[in-house]
C-alpha positions as CSV (number, residue, x, y, z in Angstrom):
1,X,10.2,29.8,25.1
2,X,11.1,28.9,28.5
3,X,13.5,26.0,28.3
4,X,13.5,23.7,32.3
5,X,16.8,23.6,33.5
6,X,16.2,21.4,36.0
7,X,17.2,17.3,35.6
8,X,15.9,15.2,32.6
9,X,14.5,12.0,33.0
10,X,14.8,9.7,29.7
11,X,13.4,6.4,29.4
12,X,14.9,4.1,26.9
13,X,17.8,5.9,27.5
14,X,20.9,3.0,27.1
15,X,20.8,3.7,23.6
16,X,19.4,5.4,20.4
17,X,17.3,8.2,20.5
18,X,16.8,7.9,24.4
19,X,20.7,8.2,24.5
20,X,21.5,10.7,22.0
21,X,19.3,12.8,24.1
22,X,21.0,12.2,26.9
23,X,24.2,13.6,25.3
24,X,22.7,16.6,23.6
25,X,20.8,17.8,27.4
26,X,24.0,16.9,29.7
27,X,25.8,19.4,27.0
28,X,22.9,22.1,28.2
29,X,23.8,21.6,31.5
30,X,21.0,19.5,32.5
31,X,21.0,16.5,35.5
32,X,19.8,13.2,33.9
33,X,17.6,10.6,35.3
34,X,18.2,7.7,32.5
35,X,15.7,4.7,32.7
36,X,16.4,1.2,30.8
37,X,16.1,-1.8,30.8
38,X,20.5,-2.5,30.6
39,X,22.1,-1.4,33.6
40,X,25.3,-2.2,32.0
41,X,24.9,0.3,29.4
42,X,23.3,2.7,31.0
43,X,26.0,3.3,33.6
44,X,28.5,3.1,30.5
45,X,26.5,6.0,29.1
46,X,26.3,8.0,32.3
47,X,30.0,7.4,33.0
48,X,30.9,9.1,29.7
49,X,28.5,12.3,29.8
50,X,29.5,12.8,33.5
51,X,32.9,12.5,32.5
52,X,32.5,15.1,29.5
53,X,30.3,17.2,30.9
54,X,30.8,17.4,34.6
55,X,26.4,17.2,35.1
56,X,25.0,14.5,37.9
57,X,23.7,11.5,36.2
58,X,21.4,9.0,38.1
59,X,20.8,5.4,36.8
60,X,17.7,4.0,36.9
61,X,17.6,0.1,35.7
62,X,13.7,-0.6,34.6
63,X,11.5,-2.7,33.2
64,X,8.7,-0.2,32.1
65,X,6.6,-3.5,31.1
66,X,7.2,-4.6,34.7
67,X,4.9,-3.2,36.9
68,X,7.2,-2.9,39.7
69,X,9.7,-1.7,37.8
70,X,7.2,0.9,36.5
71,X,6.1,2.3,39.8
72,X,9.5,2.9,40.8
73,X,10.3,4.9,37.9
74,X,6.7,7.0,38.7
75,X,7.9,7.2,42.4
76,X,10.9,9.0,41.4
77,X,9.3,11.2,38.9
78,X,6.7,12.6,41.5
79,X,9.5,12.8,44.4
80,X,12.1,14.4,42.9
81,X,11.6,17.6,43.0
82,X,14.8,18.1,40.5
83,X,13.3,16.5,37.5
84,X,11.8,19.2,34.9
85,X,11.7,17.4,32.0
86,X,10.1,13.8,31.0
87,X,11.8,12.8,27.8
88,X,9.3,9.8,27.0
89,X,11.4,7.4,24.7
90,X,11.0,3.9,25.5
91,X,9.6,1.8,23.4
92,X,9.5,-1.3,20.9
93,X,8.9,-2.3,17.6
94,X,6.2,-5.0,16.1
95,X,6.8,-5.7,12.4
96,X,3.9,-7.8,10.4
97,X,0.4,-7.6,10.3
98,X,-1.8,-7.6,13.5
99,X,-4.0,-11.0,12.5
100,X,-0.5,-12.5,12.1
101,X,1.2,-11.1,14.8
102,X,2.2,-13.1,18.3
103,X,-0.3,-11.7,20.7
104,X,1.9,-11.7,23.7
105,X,3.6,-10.0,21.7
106,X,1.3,-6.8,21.0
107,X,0.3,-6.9,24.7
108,X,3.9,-5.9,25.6
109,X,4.1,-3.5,22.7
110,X,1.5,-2.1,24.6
111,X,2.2,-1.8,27.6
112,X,5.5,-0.4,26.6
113,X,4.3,2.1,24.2
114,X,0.5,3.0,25.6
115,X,0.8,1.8,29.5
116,X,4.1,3.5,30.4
117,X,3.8,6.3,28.4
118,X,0.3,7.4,29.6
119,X,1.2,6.6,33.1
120,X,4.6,8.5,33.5
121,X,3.1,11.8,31.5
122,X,0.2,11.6,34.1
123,X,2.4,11.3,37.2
124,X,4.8,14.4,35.1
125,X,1.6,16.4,34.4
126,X,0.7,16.2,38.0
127,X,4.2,17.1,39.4
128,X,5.1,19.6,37.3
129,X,2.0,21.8,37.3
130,X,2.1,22.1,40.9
131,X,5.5,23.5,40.6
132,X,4.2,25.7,37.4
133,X,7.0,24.4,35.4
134,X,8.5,21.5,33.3
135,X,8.1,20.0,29.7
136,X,7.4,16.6,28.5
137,X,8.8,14.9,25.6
138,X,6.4,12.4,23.8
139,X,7.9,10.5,20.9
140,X,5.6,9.2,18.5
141,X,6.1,8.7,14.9
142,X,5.2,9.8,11.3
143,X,2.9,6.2,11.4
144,X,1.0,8.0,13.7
145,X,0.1,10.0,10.8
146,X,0.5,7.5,8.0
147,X,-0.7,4.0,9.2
148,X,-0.4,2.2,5.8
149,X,3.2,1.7,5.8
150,X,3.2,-0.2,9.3
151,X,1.5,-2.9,11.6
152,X,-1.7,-1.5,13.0
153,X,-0.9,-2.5,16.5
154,X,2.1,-0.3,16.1
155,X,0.7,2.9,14.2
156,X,-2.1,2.6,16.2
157,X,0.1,3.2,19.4
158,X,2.0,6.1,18.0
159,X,-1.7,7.8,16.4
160,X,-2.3,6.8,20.4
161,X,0.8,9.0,21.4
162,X,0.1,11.4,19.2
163,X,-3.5,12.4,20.5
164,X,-2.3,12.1,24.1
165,X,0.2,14.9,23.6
166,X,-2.6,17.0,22.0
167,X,-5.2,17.2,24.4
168,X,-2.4,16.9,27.5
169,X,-1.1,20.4,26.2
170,X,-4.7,21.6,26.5
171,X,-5.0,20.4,30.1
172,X,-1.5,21.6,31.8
173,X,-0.3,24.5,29.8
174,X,-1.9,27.1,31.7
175,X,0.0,25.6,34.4
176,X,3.4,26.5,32.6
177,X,4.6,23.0,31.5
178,X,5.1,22.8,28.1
179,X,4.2,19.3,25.7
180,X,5.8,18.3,22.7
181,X,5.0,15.2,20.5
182,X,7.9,14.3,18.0
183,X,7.1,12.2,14.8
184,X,9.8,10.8,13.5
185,X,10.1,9.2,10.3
186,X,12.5,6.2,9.6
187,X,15.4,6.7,12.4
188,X,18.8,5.0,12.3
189,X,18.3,2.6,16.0
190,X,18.9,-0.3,16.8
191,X,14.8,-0.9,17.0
192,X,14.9,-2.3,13.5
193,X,17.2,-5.1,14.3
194,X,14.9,-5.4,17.4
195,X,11.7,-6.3,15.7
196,X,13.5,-7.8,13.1
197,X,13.5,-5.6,10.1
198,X,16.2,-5.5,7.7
199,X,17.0,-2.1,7.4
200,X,18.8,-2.6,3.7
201,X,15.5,-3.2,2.2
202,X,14.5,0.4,3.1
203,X,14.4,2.6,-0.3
204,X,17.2,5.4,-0.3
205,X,16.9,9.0,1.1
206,X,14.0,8.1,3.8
207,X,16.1,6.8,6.9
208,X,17.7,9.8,8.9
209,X,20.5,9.5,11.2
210,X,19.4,9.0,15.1
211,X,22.2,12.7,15.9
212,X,19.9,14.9,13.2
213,X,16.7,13.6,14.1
214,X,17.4,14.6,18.1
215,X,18.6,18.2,16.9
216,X,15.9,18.9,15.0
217,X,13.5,17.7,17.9
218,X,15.0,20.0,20.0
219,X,15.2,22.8,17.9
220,X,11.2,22.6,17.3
221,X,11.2,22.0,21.2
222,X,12.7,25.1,21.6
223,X,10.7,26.8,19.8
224,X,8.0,26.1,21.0
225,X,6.3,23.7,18.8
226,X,3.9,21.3,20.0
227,X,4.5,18.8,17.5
228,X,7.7,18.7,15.5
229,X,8.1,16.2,12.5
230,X,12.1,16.7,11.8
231,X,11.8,16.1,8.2
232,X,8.7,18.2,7.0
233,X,10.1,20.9,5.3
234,X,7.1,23.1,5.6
235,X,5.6,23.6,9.3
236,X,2.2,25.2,6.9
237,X,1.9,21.6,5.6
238,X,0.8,20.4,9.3
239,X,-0.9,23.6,10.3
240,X,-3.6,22.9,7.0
241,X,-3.6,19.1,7.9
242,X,-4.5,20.2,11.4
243,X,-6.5,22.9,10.1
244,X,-8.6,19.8,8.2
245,X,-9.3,17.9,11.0
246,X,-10.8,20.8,13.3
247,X,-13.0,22.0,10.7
248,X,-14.4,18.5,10.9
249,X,-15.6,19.7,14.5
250,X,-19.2,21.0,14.0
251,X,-20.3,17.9,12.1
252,X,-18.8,15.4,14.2
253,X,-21.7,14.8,16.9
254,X,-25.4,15.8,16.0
255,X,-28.3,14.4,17.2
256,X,-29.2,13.3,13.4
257,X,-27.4,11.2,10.8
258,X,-26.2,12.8,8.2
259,X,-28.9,13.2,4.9
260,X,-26.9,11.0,2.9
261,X,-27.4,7.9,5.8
262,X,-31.1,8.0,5.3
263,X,-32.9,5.5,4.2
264,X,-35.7,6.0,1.5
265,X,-38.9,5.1,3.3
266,X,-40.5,2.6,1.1
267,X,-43.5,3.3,-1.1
């Protein structure tokens, strides 16, 4: 697999997983574009990697919930001709249950983790297949796969993130960009603290640490893998799940209702 070595950008990037990306893709060499919300730490970030690994680090302070904010970050995406790689990190957390939940709340959710993710892969998708070349970087999560252990509003963003990056590697790579969605399961960030979980109530064995999670994303990315789950032992285990649903296909939109719908006609 062909890996971009042109610049990154990484949204979300002042800490976590946005940031422990930016360390592991400065170390390949790569130009960063990092996008947050805290300037402060973001040019704290960038002052270290530049000074460690000598690569050219833009800062880019955003709201992605802001429209303003947002555009600019799109702007620069399609104008900078640099920029290979869309590492699409930002977002937020919404514990409880969604009849509970504040609904301000869930609209920003989702306009972090539906709005400004679907808007900067389109404006990526559009820049990098007229160059024939580039990869974006979804990050989703296990929920999208396991919804029961979560809020709905938030499972159903990352089942949301996860179905984007599947039919967007349908549309652009015979273009030469190449899509990855990476489901994480329990990560080590500081998102917990953010949407107030305590993380000591988690059982032992299931949370991973934010470095390992990162390096095994980017192993599967460089292999090639459209979606990568850094803690499934067995790659077969998603290929049959997969498998599963597209043998659903045929029987998913007849012009009939299935025989067991019908309705006895009385006597």
């Amino acid at each position: 697999m062909k890996t971009p070595k042109g610049a990154a950008l990484i949204t979300g990037a002042s800490s976590g997983i946005g940031a422990t990306y930016a360390d592991r893709l400065a170390r390949r060499g790569h130009d960063l574009v990092l996008v947050a919300r805290d300037k402060v730490r973001l040019e704290a970030l960038a002052a270290k990697l530049r000074a460690q690994t000598g690569v050219t680090i833009d800062v880019l302070p955003a709201d992605l919930t802001d429209r303003a904010d947002r555009l600019a970050v799109e702007q620069r995406l399609a104008a900078d001709e640099r920029i290979e790689i869309l590492i699409n990190n930002a977002g937020v957390g919404m514990p409880g249950t969604l009849a509970e939940g504040d609904l301000d709340r869930l609209e920003a959710m989702i306009a972090l983790n539906v709005t400004a993710v679907s808007r900067l892969a389109a404006v990526a998708a559009k820049a990098f297949s007229a160059r024939a070349t580039g990869a974006i970087i979804n990050i989703a999560s296990i929920l999208a796969l396991a919804p029961e252990i979560s809020g709905a509003g938030y499972a159903g963003a990352k089942a949301y993130v996860l179905n984007l990056t599947q039919k967007l590697a349908l549309e652009v790579g015979a273009a030469g960009v190449q899509v990855q969605a990476v489901l994480p399961g329990a990560t080590h960030t500081e998102i917990w603290e953010r949407a107030g979980t305590d993380i000591s109530q988690f059982p032992p064995g299931v949370m991973m640490g934010v470095d390992e999670m990162v390096d095994a994303a980017l192993a599967g990315f460089d292999r090639g893998e459209l979606i990568t789950i850094p803690s499934l032992p067995d790659p077969a285990d998603w290929e049959a799940f997969n498998a599963a649903r597209l043998a659903l296909g045929p029987n998913l939109s007849k012009d009939r209702a299935a025989a067991r719908y019908k309705v006895p006609t009385p006597a």
